[in-house]
N, C-alpha and C positions, 0 to 999 in steps of 0.2 A: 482192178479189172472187174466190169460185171460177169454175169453167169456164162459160162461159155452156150451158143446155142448150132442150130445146126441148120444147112443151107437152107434145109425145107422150112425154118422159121425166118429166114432171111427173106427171102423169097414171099412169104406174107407181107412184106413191108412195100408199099407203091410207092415210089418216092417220082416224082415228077419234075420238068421247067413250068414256073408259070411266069408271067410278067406283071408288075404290081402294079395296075392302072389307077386305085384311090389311094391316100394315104389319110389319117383324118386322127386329130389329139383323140388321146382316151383317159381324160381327167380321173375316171370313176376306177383306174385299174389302181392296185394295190403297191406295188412299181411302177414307176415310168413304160409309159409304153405307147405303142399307134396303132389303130385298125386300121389292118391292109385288106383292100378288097382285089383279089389276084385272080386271073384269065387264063386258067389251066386247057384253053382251044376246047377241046372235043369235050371235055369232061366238066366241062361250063367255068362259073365263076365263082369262087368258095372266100371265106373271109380267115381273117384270121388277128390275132394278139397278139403282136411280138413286141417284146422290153428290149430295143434297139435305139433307143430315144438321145443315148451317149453319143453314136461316134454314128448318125444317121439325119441327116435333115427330112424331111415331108418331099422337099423338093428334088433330094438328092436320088430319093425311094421310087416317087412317081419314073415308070414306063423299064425300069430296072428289071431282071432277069434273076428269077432264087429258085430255090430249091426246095420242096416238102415235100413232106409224107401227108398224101389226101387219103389216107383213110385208116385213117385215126378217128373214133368215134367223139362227135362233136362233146364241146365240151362249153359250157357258162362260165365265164368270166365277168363278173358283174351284172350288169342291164345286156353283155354282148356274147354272141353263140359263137363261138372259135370251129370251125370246120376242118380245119387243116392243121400242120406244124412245120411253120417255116425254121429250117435246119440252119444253126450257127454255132459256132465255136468260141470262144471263151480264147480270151487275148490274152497278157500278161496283167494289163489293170484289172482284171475283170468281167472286162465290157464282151459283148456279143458280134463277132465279126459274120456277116452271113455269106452262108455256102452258096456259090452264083456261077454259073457259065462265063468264062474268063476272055474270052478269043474272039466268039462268034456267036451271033443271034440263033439261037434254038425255034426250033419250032414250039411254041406251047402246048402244052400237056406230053411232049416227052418222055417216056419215060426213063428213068437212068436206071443203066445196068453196071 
């Protein structure tokens, strides 16, 4: 388990819906991976890097509903600037299952409490 922290640390964390409107190879990433350009509504359109390339099609991705934390400060991945961190979980192979609104379309830029 990591460090234990406290609600007021938690509470720094934004974690949002957005919906991934591009999806697009990212040959130059050091893992498999795709740049997602996602529609967080009010709080505009942020990009991002995710190594989802296993159990994820381009096609499957596009207009899809996930989960992150927008503000996290941007971060370089090669030639490409990561603005966000789309939230997934770690499967039994390995692979990256993404955190998504299950039920029902969200509003974009929601935030999850």
């Amino acid at each position: 388990m990591k460090t234990e922290i406290s609600f007021e640390d938690f509470n720094k964390v934004d974690i949002r819906i957005g919906t991934i409107i591009e999806v697009h190879d990212f040959p130059k990433a050091h893992k498999p991976a795709y740049q997602l350009v996602i529609d967080f509504g009010n709080l505009g359109i942020k990009k991002s890097s995710a190594q989802i390339t296993h159990l994820y099609t381009k096609e499957e991705l596009l207009n899809k509903q996930i989960v992150a934390i927008v503000n996290f400060k941007k971060k370089q991945i090669a030639s490409f600037i990561s603005e966000c961190l789309v939230l997934g979980i770690e499967n039994s192979q390995n692979k990256i299952v993404l955190l998504q609104a299950s039920k029902t379309k969200l509003k974009n830029g929601k935030q999850v409490s």
